[in-house]
PAZAPA-4460 file (N, C-alpha, C; in steps of 0.05 Angstrom, whole numbers, plus 32768, in hexadecimal, padded with zeros to 4 digits):
% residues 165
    n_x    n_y    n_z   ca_x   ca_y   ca_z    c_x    c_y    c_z   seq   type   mol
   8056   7F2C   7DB0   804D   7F2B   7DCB   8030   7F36   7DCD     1      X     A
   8021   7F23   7DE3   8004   7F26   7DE1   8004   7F30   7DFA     2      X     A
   7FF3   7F44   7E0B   7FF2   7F4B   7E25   7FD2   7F4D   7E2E     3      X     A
   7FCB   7F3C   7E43   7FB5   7F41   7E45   7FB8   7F41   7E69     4      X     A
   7FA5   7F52   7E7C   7F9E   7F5E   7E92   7F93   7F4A   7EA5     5      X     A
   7F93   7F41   7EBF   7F80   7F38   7ECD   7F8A   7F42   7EE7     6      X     A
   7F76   7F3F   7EFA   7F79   7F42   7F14   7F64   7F5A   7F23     7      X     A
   7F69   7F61   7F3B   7F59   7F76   7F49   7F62   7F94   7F3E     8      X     A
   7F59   7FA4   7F27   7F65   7FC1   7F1E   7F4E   7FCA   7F1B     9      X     A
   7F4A   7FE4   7F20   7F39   7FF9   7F0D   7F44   8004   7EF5    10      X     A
   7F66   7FFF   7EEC   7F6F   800C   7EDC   7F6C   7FFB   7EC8    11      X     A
   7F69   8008   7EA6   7F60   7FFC   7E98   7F7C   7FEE   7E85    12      X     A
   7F79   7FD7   7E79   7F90   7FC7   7E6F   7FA1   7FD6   7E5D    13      X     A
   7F95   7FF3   7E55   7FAD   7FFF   7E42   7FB6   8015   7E55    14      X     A
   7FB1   8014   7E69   7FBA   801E   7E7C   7FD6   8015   7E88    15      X     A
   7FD5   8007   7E93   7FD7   7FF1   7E9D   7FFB   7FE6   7E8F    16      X     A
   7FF0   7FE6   7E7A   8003   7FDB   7E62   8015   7FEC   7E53    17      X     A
   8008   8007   7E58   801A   8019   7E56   8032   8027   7E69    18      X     A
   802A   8023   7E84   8034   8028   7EA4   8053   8013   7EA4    19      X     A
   8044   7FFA   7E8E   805C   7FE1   7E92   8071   7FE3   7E7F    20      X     A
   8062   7FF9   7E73   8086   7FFE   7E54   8082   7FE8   7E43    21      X     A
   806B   7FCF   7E4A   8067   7FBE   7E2D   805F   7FC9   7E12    22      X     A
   8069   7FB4   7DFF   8045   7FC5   7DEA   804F   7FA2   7DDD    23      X     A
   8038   7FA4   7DD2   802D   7F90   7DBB   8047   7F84   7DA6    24      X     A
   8046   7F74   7DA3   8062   7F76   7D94   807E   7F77   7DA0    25      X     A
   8081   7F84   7DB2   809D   7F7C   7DC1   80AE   7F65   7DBD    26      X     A
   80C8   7F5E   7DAF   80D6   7F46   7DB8   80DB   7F46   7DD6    27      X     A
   80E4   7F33   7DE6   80DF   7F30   7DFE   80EA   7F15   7E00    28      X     A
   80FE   7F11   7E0D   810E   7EF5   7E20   80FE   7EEC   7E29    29      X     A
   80FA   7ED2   7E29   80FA   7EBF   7E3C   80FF   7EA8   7E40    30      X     A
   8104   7EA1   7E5B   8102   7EB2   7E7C   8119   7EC0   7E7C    31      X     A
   8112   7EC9   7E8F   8129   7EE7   7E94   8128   7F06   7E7E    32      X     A
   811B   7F06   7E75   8114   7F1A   7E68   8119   7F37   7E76    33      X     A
   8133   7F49   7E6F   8131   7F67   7E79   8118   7F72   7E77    34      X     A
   8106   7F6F   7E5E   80EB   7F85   7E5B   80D7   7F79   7E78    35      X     A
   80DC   7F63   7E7D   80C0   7F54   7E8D   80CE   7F6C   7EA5    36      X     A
   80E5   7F5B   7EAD   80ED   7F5E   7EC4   80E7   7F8B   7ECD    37      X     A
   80F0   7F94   7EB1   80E8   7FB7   7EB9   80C6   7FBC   7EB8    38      X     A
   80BB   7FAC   7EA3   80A1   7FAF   7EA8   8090   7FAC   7EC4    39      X     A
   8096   7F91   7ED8   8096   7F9B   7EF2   80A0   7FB5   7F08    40      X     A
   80B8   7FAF   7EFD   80CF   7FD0   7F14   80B4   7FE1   7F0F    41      X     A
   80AF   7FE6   7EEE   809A   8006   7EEA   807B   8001   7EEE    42      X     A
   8074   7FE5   7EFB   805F   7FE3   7F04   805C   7FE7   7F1F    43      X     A
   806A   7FDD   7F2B   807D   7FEC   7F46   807C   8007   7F51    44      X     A
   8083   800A   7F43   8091   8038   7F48   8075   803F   7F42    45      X     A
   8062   8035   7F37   8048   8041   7F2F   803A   804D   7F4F    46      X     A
   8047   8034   7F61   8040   8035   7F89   8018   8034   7F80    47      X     A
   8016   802C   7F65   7FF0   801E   7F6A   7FE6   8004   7F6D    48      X     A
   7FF7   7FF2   7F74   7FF8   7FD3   7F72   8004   7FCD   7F8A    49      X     A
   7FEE   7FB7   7F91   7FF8   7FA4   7FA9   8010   7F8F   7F9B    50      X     A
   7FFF   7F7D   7F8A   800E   7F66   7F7A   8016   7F68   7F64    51      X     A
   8026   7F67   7F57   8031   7F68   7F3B   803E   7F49   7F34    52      X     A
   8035   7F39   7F1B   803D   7F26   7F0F   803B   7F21   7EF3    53      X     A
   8042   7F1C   7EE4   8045   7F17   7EC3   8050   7EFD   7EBE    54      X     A
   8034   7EE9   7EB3   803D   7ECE   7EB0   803E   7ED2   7E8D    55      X     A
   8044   7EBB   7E8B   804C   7EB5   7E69   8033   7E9A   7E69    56      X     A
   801D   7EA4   7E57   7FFF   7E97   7E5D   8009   7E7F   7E42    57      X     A
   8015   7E8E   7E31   8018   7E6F   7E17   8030   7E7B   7E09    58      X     A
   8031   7E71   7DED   8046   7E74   7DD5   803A   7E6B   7DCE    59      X     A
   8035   7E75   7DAC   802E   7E71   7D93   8043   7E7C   7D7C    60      X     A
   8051   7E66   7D74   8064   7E6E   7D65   807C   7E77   7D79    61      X     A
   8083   7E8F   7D6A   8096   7EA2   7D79   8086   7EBB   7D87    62      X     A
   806E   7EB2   7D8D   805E   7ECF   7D96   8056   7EBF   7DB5    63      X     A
   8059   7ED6   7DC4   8055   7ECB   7DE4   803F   7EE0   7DE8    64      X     A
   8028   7ED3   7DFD   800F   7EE0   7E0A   8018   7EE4   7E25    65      X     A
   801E   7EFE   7E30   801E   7EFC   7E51   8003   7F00   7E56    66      X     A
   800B   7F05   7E6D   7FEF   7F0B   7E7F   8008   7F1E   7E9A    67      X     A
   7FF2   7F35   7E9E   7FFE   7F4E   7EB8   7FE6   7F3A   7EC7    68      X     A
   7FEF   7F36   7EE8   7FDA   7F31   7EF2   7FE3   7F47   7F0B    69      X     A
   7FCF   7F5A   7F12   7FD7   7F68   7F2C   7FC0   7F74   7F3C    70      X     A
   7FC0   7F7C   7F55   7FAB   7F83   7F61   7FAF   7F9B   7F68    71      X     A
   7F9E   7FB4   7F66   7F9F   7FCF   7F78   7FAE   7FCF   7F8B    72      X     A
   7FB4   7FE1   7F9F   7FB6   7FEA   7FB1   7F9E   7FF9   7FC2    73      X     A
   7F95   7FEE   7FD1   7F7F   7FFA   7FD7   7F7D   8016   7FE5    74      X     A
   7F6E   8024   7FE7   7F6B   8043   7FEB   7F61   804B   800D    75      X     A
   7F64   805B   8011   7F5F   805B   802E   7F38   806B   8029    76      X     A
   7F2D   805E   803B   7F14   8061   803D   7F0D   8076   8053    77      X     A
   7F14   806B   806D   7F18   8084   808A   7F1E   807C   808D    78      X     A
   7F2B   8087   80A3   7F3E   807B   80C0   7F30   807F   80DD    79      X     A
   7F31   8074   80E8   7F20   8071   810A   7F39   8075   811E    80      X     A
   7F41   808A   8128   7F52   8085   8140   7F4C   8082   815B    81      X     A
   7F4E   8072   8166   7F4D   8070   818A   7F63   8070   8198    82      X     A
   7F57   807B   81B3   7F78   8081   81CC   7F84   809C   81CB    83      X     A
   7F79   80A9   81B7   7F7E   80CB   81BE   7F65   80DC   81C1    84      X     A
   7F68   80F3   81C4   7F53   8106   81C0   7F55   8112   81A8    85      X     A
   7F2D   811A   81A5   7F25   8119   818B   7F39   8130   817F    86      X     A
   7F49   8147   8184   7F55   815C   8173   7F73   814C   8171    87      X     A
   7F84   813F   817C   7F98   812F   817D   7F97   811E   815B    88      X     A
   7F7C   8113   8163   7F75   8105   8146   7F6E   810B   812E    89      X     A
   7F68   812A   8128   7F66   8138   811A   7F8D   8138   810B    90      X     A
   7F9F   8141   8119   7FB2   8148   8112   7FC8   812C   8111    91      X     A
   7FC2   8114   8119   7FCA   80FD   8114   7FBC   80F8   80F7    92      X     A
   7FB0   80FC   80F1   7FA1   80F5   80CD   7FB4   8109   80C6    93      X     A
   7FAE   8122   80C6   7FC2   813E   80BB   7FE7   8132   80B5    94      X     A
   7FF0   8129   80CA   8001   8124   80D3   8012   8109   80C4    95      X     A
   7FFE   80F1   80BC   800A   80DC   80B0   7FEE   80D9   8094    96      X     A
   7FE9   80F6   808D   7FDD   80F3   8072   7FCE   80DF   806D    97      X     A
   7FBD   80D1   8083   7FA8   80C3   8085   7F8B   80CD   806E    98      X     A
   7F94   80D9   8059   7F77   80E4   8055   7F6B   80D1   803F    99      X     A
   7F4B   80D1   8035   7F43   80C4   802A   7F49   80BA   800B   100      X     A
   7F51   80A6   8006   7F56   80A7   7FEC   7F7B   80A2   7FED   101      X     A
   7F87   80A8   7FFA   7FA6   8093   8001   7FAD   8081   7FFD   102      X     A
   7FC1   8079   7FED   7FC2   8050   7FEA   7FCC   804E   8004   103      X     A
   7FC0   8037   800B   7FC6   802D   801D   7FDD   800E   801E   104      X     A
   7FF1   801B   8024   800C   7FFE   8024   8016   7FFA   803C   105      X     A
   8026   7FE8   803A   8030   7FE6   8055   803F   7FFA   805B   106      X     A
   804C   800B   8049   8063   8019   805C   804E   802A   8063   107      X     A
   803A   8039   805A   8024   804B   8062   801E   8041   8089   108      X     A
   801A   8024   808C   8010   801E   80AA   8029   8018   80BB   109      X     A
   803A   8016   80AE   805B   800E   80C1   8066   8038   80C6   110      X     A
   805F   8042   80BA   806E   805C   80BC   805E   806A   80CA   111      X     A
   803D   8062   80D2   802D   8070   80E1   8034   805F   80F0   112      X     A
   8039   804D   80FB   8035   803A   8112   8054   8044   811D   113      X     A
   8067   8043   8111   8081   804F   8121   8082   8073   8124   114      X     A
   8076   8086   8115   8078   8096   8118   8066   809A   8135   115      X     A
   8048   8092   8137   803F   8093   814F   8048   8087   8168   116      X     A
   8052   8071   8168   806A   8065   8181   807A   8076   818E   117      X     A
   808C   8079   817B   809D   8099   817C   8098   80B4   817F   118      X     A
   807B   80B8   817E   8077   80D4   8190   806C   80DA   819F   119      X     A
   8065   80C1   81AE   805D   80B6   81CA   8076   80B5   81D8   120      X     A
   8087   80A6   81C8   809C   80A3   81DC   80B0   80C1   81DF   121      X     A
   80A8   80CC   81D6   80B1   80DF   81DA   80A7   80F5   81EC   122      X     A
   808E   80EE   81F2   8082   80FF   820E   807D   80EC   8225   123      X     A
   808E   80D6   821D   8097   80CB   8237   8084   80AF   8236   124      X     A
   8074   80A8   821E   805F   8095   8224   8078   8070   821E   125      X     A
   8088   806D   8228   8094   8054   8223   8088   803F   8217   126      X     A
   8072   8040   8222   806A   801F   8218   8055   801F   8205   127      X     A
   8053   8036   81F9   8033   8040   81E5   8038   801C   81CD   128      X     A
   801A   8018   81D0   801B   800B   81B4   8005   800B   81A0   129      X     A
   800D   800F   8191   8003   801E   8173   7FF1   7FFE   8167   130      X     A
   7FDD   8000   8165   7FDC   7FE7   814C   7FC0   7FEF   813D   131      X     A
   7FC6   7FEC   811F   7FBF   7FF6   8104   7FB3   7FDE   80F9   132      X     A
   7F95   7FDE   80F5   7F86   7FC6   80E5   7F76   7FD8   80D1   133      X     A
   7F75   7FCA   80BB   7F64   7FD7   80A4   7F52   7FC1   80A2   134      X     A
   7F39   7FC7   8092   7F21   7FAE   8089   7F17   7FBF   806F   135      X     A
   7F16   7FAA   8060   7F02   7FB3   8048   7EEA   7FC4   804A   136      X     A
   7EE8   7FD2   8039   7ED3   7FE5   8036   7EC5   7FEA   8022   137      X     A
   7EAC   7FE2   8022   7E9D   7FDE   8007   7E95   8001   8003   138      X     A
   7E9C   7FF7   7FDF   7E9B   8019   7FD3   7E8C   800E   7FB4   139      X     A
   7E79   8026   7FB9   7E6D   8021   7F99   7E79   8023   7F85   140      X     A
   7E91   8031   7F81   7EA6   803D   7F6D   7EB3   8024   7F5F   141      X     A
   7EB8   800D   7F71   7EC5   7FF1   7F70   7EDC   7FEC   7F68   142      X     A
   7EEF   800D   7F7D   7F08   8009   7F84   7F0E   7FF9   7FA9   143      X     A
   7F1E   7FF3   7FA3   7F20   7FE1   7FB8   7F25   7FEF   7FCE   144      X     A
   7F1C   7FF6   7FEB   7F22   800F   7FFF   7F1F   8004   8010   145      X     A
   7F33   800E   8024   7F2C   7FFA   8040   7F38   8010   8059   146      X     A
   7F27   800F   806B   7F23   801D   8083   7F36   801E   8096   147      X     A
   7F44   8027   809E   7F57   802D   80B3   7F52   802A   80CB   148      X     A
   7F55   801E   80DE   7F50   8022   80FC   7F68   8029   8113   149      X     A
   7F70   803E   811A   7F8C   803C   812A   7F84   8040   8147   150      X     A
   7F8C   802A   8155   7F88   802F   8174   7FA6   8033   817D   151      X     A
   7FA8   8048   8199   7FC6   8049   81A2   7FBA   8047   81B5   152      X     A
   7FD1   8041   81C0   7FC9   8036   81E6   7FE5   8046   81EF   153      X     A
   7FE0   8055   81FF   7FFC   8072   8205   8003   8059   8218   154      X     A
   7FFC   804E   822E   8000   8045   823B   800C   8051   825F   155      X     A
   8014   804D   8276   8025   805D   8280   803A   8075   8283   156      X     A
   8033   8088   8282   804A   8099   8285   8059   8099   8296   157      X     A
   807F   8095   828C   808C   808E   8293   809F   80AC   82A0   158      X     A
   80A4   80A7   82C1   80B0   80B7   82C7   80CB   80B3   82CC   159      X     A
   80DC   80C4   82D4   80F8   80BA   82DE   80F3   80CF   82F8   160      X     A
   8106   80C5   8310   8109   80D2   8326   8125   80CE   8333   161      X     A
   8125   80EC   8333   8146   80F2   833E   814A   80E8   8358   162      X     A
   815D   80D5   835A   8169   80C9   8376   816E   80E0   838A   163      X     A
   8165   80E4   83A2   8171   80F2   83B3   818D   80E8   83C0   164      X     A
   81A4   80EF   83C6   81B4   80D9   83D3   81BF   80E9   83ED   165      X     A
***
């Protein structure tokens, strides 16, 4: 087995290739191969990759060339919040570990986006809505980082009023 690297990484291919439990030489199934199939799971659990894929590029003989193709996860650059006040926003970064340098995944913007819903609604804001956009962010380093922007809209505060009867 031949292994060679492509895609969006800063990590280097013996990096990389070591994270995947391959090495050089490996016998290896295919298709269906147990090693392929764990070499993903532990590219996975690494939580530094958006995409993970391993094609089978040729055969020569009995010797197979993959190819890892995968992309970063990109890093959090800042975050911009609007719809609170400026010390509120201090402790919302504190709060959902917004700080610089974070991968940024989806459960990272689904668990800020429900955790902030939820503690609006809990001081009564019903109809708050949360919405989380990131954009690329050019970095000399030429890790991939992209900028956070969270606006909440509290919306109405919701009262209840006791019936007189």
């Amino acid at each position: 087995t031949n292994i060679s690297i492509e895609g969006q990484t800063v990590y280097s291919a013996e990096t990389i290739i070591t994270y995947s439990g391959l090495k050089k030489g490996d016998i290896i199934t295919i298709p269906g191969g147990v090693k392929i199939s764990n070499a993903i799971k532990k590219l996975w659990n690494t939580n530094l990759f958006s995409s993970i894929d391993i094609y089978l590029v040729r055969t020569e003989g009995n010797i197979a060339f993959l190819e890892i193709n995968l992309s970063d996860l990109p890093e959090l650059n800042e975050v911009t919040i609007e719809g609170v006040k400026k010390s509120r926003k201090e402790a919302i970064i504190k709060e959902n570990k917004l700080t610089s340098g974070v991968k940024v995944t989806e459960n990272l913007i689904t668990t800020t986006r429900n955790y902030l819903t939820n503690k609006y609604k809990k001081d009564g804001y019903y109809n708050t809505k949360v919405t989380i956009n990131t954009t690329e962010a050019i970095d000399s380093v030429q890790k991939l980082r992209v900028n956070m922007a969270v606006d909440i809209d509290k919306g109405q505060k919701v009262k209840i009023k006791k019936n007189k009867l």
